[in-house]
C-alpha positions as CSV (number, residue, x, y, z in Angstrom):
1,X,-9.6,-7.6,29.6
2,X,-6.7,-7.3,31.3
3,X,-2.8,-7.9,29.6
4,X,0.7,-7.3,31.4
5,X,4.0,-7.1,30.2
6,X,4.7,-10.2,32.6
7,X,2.5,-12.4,30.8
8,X,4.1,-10.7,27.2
9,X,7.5,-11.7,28.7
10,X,6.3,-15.2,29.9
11,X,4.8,-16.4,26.5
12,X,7.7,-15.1,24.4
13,X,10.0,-17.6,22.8
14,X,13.0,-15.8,23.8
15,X,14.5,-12.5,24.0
16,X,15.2,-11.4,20.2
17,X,11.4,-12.3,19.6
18,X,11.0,-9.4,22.2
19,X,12.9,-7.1,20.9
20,X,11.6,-7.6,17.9
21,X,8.2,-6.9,19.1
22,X,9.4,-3.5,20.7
23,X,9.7,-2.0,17.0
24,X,6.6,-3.4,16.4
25,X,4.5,-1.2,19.3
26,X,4.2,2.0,17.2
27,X,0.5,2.8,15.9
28,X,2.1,4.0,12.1
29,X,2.8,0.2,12.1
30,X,-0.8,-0.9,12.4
31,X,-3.2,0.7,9.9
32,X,-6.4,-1.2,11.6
33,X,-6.5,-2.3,16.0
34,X,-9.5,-3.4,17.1
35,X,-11.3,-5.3,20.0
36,X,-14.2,-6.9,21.6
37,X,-14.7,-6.6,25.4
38,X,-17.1,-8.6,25.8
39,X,-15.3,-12.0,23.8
40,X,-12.2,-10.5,25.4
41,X,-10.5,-10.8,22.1
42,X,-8.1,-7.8,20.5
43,X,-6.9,-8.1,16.7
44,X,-5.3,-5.9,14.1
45,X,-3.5,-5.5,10.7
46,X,0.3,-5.2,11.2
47,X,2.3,-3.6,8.1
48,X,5.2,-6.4,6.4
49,X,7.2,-6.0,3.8
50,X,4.5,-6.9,0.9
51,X,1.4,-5.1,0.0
52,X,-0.8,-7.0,2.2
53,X,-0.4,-6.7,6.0
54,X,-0.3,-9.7,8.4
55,X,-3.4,-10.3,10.6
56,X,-3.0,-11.0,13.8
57,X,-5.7,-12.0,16.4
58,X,-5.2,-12.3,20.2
59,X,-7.4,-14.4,23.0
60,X,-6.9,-12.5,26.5
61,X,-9.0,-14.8,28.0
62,X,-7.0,-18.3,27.4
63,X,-4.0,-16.8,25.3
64,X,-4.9,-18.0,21.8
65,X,-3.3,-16.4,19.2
66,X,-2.9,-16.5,15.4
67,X,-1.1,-14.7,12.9
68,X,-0.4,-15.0,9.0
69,X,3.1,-14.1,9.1
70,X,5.3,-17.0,8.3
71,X,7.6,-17.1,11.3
72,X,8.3,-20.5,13.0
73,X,8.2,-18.3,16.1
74,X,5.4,-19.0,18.5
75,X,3.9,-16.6,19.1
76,X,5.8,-14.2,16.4
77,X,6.7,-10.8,16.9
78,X,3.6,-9.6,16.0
79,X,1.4,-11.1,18.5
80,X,3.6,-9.7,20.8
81,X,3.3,-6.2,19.6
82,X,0.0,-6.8,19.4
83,X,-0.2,-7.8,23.8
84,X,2.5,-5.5,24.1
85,X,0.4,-2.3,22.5
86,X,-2.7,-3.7,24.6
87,X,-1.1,-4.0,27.4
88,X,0.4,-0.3,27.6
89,X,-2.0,1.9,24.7
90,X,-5.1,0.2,25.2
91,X,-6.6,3.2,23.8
92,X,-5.6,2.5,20.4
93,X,-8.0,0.1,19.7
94,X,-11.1,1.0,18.5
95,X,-14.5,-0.9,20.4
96,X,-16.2,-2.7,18.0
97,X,-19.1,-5.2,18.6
98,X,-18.9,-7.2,15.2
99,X,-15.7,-9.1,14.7
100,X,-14.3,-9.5,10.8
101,X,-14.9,-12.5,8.9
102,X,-11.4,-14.0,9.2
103,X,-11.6,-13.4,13.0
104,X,-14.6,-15.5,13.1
105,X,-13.4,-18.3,10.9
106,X,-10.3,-18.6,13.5
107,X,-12.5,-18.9,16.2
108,X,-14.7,-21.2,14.7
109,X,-11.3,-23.4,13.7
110,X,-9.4,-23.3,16.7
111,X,-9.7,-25.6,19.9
112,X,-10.2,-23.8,22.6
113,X,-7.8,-25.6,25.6
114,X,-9.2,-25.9,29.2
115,X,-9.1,-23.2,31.9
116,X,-6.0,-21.8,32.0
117,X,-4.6,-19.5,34.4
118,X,-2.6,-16.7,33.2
119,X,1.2,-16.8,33.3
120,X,2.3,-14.3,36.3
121,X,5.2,-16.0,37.3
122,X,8.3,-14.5,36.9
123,X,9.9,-14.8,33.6
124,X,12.0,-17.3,32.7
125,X,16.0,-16.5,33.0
126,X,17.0,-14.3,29.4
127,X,14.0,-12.8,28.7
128,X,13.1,-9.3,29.6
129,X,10.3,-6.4,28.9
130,X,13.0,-3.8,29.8
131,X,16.2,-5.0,27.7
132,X,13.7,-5.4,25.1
133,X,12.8,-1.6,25.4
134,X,16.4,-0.2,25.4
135,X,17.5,-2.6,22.4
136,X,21.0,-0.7,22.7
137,X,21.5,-1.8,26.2
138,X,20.7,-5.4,25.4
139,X,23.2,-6.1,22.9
140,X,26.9,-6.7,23.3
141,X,29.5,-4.4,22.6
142,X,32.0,-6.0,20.4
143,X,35.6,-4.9,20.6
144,X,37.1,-3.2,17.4
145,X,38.7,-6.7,16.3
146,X,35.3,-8.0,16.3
147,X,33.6,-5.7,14.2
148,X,36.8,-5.6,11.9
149,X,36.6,-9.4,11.0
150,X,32.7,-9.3,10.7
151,X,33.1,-6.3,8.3
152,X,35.6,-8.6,6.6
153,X,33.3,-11.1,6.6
154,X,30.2,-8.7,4.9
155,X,33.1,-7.6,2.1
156,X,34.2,-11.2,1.4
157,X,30.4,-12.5,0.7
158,X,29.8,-9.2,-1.0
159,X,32.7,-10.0,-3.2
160,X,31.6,-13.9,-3.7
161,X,28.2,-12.5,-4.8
162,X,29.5,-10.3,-7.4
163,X,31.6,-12.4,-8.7
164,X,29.3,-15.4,-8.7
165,X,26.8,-12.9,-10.6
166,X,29.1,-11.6,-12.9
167,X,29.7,-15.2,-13.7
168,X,26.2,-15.5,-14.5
169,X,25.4,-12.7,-17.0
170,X,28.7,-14.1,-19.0
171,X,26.6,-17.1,-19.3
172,X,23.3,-15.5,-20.1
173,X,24.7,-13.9,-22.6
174,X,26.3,-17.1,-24.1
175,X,23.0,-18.6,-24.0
176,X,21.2,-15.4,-25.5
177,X,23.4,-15.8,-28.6
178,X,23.0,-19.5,-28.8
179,X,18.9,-18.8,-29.4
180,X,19.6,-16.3,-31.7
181,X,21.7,-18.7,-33.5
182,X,19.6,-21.3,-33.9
183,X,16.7,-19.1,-34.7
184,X,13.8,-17.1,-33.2
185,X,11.0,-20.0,-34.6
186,X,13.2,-22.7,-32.9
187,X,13.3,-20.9,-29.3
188,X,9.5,-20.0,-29.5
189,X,8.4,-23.9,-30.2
190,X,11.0,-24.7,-27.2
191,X,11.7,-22.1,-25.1
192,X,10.2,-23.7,-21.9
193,X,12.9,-26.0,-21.8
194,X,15.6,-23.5,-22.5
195,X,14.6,-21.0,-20.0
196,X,14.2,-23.5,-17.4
197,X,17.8,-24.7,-17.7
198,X,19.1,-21.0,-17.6
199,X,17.2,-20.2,-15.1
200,X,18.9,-23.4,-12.9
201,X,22.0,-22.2,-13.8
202,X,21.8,-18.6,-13.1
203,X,19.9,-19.5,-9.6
204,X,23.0,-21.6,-9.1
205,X,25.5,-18.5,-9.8
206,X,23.3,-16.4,-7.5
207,X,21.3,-14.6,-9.8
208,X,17.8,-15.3,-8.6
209,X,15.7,-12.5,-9.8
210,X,17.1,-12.4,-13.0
211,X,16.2,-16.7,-13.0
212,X,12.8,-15.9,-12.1
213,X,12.1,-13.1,-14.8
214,X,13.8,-15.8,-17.8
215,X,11.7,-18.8,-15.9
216,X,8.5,-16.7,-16.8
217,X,8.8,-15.7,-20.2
218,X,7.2,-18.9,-21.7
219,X,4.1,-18.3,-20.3
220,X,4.3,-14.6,-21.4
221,X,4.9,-15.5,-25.3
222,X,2.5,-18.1,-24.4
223,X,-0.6,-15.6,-24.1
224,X,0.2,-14.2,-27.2
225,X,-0.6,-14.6,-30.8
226,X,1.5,-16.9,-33.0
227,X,3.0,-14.0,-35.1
228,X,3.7,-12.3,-32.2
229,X,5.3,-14.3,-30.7
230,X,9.1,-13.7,-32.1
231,X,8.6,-10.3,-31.9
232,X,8.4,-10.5,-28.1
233,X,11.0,-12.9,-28.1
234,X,13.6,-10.7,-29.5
235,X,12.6,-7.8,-27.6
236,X,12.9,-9.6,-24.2
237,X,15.9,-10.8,-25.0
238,X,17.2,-7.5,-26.0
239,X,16.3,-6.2,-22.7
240,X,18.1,-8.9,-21.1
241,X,21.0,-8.1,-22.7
242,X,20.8,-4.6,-21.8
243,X,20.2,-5.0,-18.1
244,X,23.2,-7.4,-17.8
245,X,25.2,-4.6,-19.8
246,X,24.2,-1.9,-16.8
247,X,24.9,-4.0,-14.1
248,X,28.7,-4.3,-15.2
249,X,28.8,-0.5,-15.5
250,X,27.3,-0.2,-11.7
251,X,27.8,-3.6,-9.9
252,X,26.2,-1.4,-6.8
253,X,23.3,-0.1,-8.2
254,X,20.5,-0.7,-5.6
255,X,17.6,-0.7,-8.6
256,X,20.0,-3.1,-10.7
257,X,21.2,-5.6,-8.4
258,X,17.4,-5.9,-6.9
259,X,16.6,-7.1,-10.9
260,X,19.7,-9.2,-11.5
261,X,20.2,-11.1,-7.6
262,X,18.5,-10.3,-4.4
263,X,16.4,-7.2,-3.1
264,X,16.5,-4.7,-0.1
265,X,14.3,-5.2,3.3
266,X,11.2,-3.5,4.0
267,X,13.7,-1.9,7.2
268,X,16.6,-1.1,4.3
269,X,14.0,0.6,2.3
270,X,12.3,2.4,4.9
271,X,15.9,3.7,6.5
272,X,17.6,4.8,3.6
273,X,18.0,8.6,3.5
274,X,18.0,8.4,-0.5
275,X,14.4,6.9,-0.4
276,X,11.4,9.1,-2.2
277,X,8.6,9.7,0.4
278,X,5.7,10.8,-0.9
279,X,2.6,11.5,1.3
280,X,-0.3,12.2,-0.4
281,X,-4.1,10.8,-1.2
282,X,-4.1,7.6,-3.0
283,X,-6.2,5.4,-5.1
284,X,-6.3,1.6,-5.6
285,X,-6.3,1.3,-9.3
286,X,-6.6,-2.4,-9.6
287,X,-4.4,-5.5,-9.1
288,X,-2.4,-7.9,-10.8
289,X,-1.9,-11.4,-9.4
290,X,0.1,-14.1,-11.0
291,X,1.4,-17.6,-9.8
292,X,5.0,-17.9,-11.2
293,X,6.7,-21.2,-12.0
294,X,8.7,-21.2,-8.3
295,X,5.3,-21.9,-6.5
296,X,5.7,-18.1,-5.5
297,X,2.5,-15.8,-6.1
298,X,3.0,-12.3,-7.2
299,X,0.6,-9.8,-5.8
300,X,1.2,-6.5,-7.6
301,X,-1.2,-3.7,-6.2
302,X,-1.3,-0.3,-8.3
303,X,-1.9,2.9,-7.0
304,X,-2.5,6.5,-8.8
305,X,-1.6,10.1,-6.8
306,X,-4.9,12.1,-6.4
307,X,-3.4,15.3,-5.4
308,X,0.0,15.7,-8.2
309,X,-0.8,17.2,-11.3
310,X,1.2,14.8,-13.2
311,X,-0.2,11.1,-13.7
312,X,2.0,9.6,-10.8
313,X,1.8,6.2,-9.8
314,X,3.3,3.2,-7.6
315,X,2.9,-0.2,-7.3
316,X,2.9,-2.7,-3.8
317,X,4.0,-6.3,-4.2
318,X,3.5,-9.2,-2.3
319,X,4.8,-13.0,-3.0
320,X,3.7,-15.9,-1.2
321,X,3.7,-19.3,-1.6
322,X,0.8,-20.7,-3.9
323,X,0.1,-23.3,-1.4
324,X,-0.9,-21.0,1.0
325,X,-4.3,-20.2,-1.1
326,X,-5.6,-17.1,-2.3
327,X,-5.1,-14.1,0.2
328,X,-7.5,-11.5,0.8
329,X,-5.6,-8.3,0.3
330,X,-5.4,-5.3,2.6
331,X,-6.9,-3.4,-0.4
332,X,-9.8,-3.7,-2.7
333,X,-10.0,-1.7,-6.5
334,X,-11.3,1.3,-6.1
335,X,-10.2,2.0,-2.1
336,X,-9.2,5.7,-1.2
337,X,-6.9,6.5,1.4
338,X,-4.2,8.7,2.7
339,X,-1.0,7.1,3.7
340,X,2.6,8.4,3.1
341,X,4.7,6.0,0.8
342,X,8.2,5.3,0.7
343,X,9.6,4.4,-2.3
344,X,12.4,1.8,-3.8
345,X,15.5,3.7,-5.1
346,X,14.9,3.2,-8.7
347,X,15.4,5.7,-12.3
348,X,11.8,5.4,-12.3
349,X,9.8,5.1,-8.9
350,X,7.4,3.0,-8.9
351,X,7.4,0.0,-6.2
352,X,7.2,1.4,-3.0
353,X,5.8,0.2,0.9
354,X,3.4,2.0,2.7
355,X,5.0,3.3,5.5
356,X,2.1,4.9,7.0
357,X,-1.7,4.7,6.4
358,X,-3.4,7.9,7.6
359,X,-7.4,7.4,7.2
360,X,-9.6,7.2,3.9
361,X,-10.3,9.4,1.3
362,X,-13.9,10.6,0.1
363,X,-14.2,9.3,-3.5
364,X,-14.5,11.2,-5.8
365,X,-12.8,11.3,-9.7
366,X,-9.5,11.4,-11.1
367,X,-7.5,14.7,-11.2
368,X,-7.8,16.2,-15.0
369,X,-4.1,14.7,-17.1
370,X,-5.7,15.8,-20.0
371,X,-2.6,18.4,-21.1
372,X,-0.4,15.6,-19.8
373,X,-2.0,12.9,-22.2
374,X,-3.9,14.5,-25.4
375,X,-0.5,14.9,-27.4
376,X,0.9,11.1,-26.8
377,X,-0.4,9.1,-24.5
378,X,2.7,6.9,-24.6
379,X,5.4,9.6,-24.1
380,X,5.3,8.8,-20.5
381,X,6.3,4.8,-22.2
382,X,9.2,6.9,-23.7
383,X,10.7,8.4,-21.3
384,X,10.6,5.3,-19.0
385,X,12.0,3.5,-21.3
386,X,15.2,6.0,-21.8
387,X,15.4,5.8,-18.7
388,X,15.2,2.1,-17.9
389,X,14.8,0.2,-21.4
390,X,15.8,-3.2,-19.4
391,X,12.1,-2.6,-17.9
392,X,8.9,-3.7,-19.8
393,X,5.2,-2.5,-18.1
394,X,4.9,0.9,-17.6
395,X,1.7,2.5,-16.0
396,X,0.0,5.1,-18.7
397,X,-3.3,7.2,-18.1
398,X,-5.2,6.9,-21.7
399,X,-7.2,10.1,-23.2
400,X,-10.8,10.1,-23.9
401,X,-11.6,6.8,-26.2
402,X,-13.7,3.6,-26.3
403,X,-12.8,-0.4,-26.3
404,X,-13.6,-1.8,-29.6
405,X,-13.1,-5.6,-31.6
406,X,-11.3,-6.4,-34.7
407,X,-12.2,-9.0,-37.0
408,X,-10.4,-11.9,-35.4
409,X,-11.9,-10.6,-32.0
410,X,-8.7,-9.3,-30.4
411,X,-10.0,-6.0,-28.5
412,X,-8.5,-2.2,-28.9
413,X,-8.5,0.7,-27.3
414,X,-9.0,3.4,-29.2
415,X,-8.4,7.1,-28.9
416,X,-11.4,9.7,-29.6
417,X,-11.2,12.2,-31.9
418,X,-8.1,11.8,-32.8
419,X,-6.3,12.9,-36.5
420,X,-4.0,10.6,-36.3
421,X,-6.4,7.5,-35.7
422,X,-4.1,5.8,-32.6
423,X,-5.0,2.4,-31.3
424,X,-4.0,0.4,-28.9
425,X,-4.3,-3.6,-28.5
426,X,-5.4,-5.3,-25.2
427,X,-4.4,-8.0,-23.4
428,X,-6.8,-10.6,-22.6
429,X,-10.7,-10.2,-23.3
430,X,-12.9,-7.8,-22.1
431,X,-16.5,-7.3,-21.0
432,X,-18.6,-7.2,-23.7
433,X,-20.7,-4.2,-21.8
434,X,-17.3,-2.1,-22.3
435,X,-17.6,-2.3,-25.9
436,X,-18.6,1.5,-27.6
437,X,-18.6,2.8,-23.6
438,X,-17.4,6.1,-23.7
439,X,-14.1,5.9,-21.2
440,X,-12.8,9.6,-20.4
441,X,-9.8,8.4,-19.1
442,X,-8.2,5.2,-18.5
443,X,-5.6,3.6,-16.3
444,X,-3.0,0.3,-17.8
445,X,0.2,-1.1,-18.2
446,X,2.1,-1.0,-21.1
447,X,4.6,-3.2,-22.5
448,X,5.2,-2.0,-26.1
449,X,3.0,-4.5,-27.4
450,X,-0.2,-4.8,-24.9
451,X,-2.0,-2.9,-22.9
452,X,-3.3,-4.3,-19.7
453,X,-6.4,-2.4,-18.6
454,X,-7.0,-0.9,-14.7
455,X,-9.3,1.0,-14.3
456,X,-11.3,4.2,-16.1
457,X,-13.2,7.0,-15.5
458,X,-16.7,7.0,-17.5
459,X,-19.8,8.2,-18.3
460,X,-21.3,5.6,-15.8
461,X,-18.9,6.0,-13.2
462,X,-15.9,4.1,-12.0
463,X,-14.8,0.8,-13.7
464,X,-12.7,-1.8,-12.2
465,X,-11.0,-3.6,-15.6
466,X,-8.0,-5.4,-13.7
């Protein structure tokens, strides 16, 4: 099993893919590389900007590749951080005998060309293994008139954007009034078609994440009960109306403008001095995975700190096109590991990228919130929402209590031994083996209305409720 940086160079598409792959050699940026001598195959996990990290599979032996990255590069950067590591740290992967199931499925896809010799020649004029490892030597240096009109350039778009969005929340809030005109009743029976047009319009004006949040509200009031449904109306609504209210006051608020038009890069994220980092042991509470109205699927995967004394959580999401099927994710409820985090700037932390996966965690329970929790479990709500009322879930752990049914079958958590005789309602169903369990703490989301279960700690062990 043999890989040089000639054959790397050869089979690259150009130079930017190779410098590219350069950032891509260091082992924080590959939580799993593995490979099989004997089939003469190497493969790993390489860490993207969602929660679930692209796999990437080489062939030594006839240069067969595939990756799940969406790139229109062939091969994409990654396989050729993946030659590039082989070919320089081929001590980083780990021997294995058994490859992984999606490993074997692409070798039982793929068709396997004739012999072919390996690509020694010398590289083709542009493209070059060294430029590619001094990226400051490869690019241009552009005279100070350059990088003044560029500069320009950046301020000009930046101010197009802001105008274009500030244009947008003028209409939203036109519209917002018009619904509350014609009534709360009317807007539930046809909000599908109202959102939808708003959301055109303020995709139109540049606000895109703001569109996509409006575009999936019916579906929200749709899951709930008829006489709650205004209810939820007017609160999201209100919320609207308050995030649009912030982001005049702070135009260039990174948390605001990633909710009203367009979000950072995973390489923004992770080079931004004002970022929280937080290393520490982590726990996969459960997952939340929804197919939004675009053709986009969101893949939100929630964590919970095992080592702060505090309930502390974050959250890593993913969107990919619906099309693409249902992707097996890098994590599973219930997974312990050790990685350090990095987190979006935000008033209230939450979404972050894992930056570096450092090995597993024994398992083991949950760290005791009990002092945190017994007085109100929702204070945590409260204070998130001071913070941030434009936001709506916010991740809670729950005191001792027990899932139980009303009459009309709608499901409740509620809190044990408690004076004051709190309870909670659920989203969705829930297994009727939950019913009565004794749950000595609970992980969910809550909106103000619902709670969306996790995970909790019980008498029976760990339960996976997401």
């Amino acid at each position: 099993m043999q890989l040089d940086l000639k054959t790397i160079e050869a089979l690259a598409p150009d130079q930017a893919s190779l410098g590219a792959a350069a950032k891509l050699t260091k082992r924080s940026n590959w939580p799993r590389l593995e490979m099989n001598e004997q089939l003469g195959l190497i493969w790993g996990e390489c860490q993207g900007s969602g929660s679930n990290p692209y796999r990437v599979v080489f062939d030594t032996g006839d240069h067969g590749y595939k990756c799940t990255c969406p790139s229109r590069k062939f091969p994409c950067k990654h396989i050729l951080g993946l030659m590039w590591i082989g070919a320089t740290a081929p001590a980083s992967f780990d021997r294995v005998d058994q490859t992984p199931e999606w490993v074997n499925d692409w070798l039982g896809r793929r068709r396997k060309p004739g012999q072919q010799s390996a690509p020694t020649a010398a590289s083709p004029e542009g493209k070059s293994i060294d430029e590619a490892s001094r990226p400051g030597q490869s690019a241009p240096v552009e005279d100070a008139a350059a990088v003044e009109r560029r500069e320009a350039a950046q301020r000009k778009r930046a101010e197009d954007t802001r105008s274009a969005v500030s244009a947008a929340l003028d209409e939203l809030d036109q519209w917002i009034a018009d619904q509350l005109r014609l009534g709360l009743a009317g807007f539930v029976d046809a909000c599908s078609e109202r959102c939808r047009r708003i959301a055109a319009r303020l995709v139109d004006l540049k606000a895109t994440a703001l569109a996509g949040r409006i575009d999936e509200l019916p579906a929200r009031l749709m899951a709930l009960r008829s006489e709650e449904k205004p209810d939820a109306a007017i609160r999201e609504l209100g919320k609207l109306v308050l995030l649009a209210k912030a982001w005049r006051a702070m135009p260039n608020d990174a948390e605001l403008k990633r909710l009203v038009s367009t979000s950072e890069t995973r390489e923004q994220v992770l080079a931004n001095p004002q970022a929280v980092q937080v290393e520490s042991d982590w726990e996969v509470l459960g997952e939340k995975i929804e197919t939004r109205r675009d053709g986009l699927v969101s893949h939100a995967t929630w964590l919970l700190d095992l080592v702060s004394s505090t309930p502390r959580f974050a959250v890593l999401l993913d969107f990919f096109p619906a099309s693409a099927g249902r992707r097996s994710g890098a994590f599973a409820p219930g997974d312990r590991f050790k990685a350090r985090l990095v987190f979006y700037p935000s008033r209230n932390p939450l979404r972050a990228l894992v930056a570096e996966r450092l090995g597993d965690v024994s398992p083991g329970t949950w760290p005791d919130f009990t002092l945190d929790v017994a007085g109100d479990p929702l204070a945590a709500y409260a204070a998130f929402q001071d913070d941030a009322p434009w936001l709506a879930d916010c991740p809670v752990i729950l005191p001792r209590g027990a899932i139980a049914l009303d009459e009309k079958d709608g499901a409740w958590w509620q809190a044990a031994n408690d004076p004051h005789g709190i309870a909670l309602p659920v989203a969705g169903s829930v297994s009727q083996t939950l019913l009565g369990l004794d749950l000595a703490a609970t992980a969910a989301l809550w909106n103000g209305a619902r709670l969306e279960l996790l995970a909790s700690q019980s008498s029976i062990g760990r339960l996976d409720l997401s």
